[in-house]
Structures are given as C-alpha cells and as structure tokens.
N, C-alpha and C positions, 0 to 999 in steps of 0.2 A: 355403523360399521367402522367409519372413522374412528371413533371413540377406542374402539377396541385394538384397530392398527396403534393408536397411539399406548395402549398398556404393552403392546409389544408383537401380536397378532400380526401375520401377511395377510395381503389381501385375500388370499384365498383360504387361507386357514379359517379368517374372520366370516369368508360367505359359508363356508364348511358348517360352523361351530351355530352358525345363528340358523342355518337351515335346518341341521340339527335340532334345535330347540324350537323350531316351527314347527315340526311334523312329529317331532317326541323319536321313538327306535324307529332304526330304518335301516335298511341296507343300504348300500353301497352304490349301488346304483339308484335306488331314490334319491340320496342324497346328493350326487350329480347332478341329475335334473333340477332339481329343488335350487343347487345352488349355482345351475347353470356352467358347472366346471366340466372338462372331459371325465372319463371314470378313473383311468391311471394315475389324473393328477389326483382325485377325490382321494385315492387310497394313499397316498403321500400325506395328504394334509388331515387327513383320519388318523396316523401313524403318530402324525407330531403335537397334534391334540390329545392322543392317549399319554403323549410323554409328560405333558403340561398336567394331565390328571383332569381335563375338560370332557374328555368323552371315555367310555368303554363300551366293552363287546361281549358278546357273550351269543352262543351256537342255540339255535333250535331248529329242531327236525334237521334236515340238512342245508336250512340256511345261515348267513351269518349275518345277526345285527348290531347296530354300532346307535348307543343312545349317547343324548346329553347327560353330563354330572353337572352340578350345583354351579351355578355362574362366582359362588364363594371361589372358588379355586382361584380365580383371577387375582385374592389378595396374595396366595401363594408365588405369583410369576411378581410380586411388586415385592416381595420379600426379596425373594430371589435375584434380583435387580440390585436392591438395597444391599444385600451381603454384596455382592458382585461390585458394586460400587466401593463399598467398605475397603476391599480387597485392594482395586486399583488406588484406592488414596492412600491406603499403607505401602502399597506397591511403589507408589509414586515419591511418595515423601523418601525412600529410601532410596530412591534412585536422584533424588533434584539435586545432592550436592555433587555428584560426576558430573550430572548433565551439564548446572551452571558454570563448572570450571570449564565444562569442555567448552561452552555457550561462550563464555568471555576469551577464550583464550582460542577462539577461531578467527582471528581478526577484527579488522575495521569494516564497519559496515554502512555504507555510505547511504546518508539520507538527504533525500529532493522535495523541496513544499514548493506550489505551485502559486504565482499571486496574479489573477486574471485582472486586465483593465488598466485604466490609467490609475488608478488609486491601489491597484497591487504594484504598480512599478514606481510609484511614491512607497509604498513601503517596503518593499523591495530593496530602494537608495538608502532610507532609515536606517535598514539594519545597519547596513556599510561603516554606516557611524562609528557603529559601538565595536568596532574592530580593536581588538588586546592589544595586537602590534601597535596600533599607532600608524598603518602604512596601508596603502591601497593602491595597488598596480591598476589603472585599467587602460581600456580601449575606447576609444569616445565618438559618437559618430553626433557631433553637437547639430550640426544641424537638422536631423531628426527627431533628436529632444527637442530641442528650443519648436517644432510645431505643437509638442503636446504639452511642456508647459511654459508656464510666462519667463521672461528676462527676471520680472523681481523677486519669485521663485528660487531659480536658478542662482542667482546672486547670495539670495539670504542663506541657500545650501550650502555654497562654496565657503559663504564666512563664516555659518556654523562647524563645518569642517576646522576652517582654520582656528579657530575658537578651542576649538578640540585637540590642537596639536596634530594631528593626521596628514601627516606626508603623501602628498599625492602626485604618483607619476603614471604620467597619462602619454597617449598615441592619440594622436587628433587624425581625421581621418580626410580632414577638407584644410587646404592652407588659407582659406581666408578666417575660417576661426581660429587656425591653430596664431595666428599672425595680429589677434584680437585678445589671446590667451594671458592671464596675469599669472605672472612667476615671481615668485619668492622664493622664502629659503622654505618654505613646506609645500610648495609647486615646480614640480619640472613638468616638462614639454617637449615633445616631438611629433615628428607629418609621417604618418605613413607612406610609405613608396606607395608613386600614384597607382601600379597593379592592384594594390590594394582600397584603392579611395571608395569604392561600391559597399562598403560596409555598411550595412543598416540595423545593426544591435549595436548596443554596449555592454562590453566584458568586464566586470572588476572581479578581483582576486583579491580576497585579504584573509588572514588569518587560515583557517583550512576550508575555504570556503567560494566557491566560484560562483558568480553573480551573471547570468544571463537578461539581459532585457530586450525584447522584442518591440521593435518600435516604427514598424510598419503593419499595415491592414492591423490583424488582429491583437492587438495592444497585449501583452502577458509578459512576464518576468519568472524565473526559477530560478532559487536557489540550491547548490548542492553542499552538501557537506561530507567531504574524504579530505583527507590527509595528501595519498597520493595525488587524486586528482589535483589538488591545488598546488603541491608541488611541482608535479607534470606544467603544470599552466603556468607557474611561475619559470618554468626553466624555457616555456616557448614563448614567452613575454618579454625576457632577459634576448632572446633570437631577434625578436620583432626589433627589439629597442636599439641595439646595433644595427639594424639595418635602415631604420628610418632617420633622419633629418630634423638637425634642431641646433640651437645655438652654442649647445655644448659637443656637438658631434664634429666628425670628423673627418 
C-alpha cells in the first residue's frame, strides 16, 4: 500500500483500490468492509479512483457495482505528474528572474555559525585574524581565557596578530590583567567600570562581524554576521570605551 501512497494514492484511496482488486466487482458496501473504511468515505475515494481511470461502475438489476481497471493506469497518474512537473519548471524559470531581484534586493540577511568547545572558541579567535579592516574592538575577560588556554598560547596569538598589523582595542574586565596588558602602537587598553567586572565572555567586533565567546560551564563561541548588528555593537563599544579607565582617558 505504501508503494502506491508513494505513485500518489491517499491512504484510503490505496485500501479502496487494492480491496477492489481483492474481491474483483463489488459494491460499495463490500468494498468498505473489505477495506475496512466507513461507506461515505468508500464512496469519496471510489469517486476519485474513477477520475484516476483505476476503477469503473457500471448498474445491474438495481444494484450498483464498482470494479477494478488495469493496475497500467497508474503509468497514466506518473505521466501526469511529469507534464505537471514540466509545467512548474517552465512556470518557474519564468518567474526566477523577478523572484531573484526581488531575493537580492530584500536586504541583509544576517548569518550565525555555531563553534562548540574549546577548539570552536580557538577557531572562533582564527577567524578574527583574517579581519579586512585591520581593527578589532573587543571586550576581554582574560582571566577566564587564560583557564582554558595556556600563557604560551595566548602570547603566540597576540604576536601573531601583531604580525598581522591588526590594531587591537580592548576593555579588560579585571585591573590586575588590564595592569599586565602590553600596549603599543597596534594595542590600546582600558578597565571596565567595576559594575561591570562580572563579565565572563569575550566580545570582538571586526569587520561586519560580532564574535561571541562563552567561557564558563559550557565552553561555545558564535559568530554573526550583519552589517547592522556590527555597527550597532560598534557604536556601544565606542559607549563602553569612554566610560572606562586607561592611561589614555580622562
């Protein structure tokens, strides 16, 4: 019965049609029993099998019976499928070039990849790297990092960065690292107001791109990618950064 749901058949058509071909002519009411359906529905799905060209009827004495036709018919309903398909692919080709203007020209559509673990939130940092700008705002809660990975780690990151050209302005979120922190001219520095010292992720923002890292209990990182959002984030970074504490402020 399966098989035949699958050429296109309801389930009840399919018990209809095979019960049908069990018992050969039948009426209307055998062929309920047979196929276990109420009578009402039986004469629905007798109705739409004669439309398929799977059954006919035909009157004797004054009953009415309803036989099986040729199980061939079924190549007819895969035909018909096929034109029907044919249809929507001309259909469709004729309609993709509105659709895709209208598809591109609906905006920005912002996309999130997920990178579980301590080895998603190392590649997570990688991406950071390969920043166009050159620039990476972030939020730093180092002493969180520094338990999941080592100082030599973390060092060889840093110089890779600077290697890179990559200006980095950060918000440290503890003043005994921020007070450990190496500045140059492609590192600035600042302490977050102590309201804020409870931070336990780190935030980097670079290019259109906002960097979350989760760095308590369940170890995960995401990145997104919008336009806005990273603008948004840069404009509340640009907030933070005036209000915290560092050797250049005021």
């Amino acid at each position: 019965m399966k098989e035949l749901e699958d050429l296109g058949l309801s389930e009840k058509e399919a018990r209809v049609y095979l019960a049908s071909l069990e018992i050969g002519r039948a009426t209307a009411d055998q062929l309920a029993k047979h196929a276990n359906i109420v009578r009402p529905t039986t004469y629905v799905q007798i109705k739409a099998l004669m439309e398929m060209g799977l059954m006919s009827t035909y009157e004797e004495g004054k009953k009415t019976y309803f036989a099986p036709e040729s199980p061939s018919a079924l190549k007819r309903l895969i035909e018909k499928k096929k034109e029907a398909l044919r249809t929507s692919e001309s259909l469709l080709s004729s309609m993709l070039p509105d659709l895709t203007r209208q598809f591109e020209g609906a905006g920005e559509r912002p996309v999130v990849r997920f990178f579980p673990g301590k080895e998603g939130l190392a590649s997570a940092r990688e991406e950071i790297l390969t920043t166009r700008e050159k620039k990476v705002y972030a939020v730093f809660s180092p002493e969180h990092m520094s338990r999941i990975f080592s100082s030599e780690y973390l060092d060889d990151y840093s110089d890779r960065r600077r290697a890179l050209g990559i200006h980095s302005v950060g918000i440290y979120n503890q003043k005994e690292m921020f007070d450990r922190a190496g500045l140059d001219q492609l590192t600035e520095r600042r302490q977050l107001p102590p309201e804020l010292e409870s931070l336990s992720v780190d935030i980097y923002i670079t290019d259109n791109k906002v960097t979350i890292l989760s760095l308590e209990g369940s170890l995960f990182g995401f990145v997104m990618e919008s336009d806005q959002l990273a603008s948004s984030m840069k404009a509340i970074f640009s907030f933070l950064w005036t209000s915290s504490s560092g050797p250049d402020s005021k």
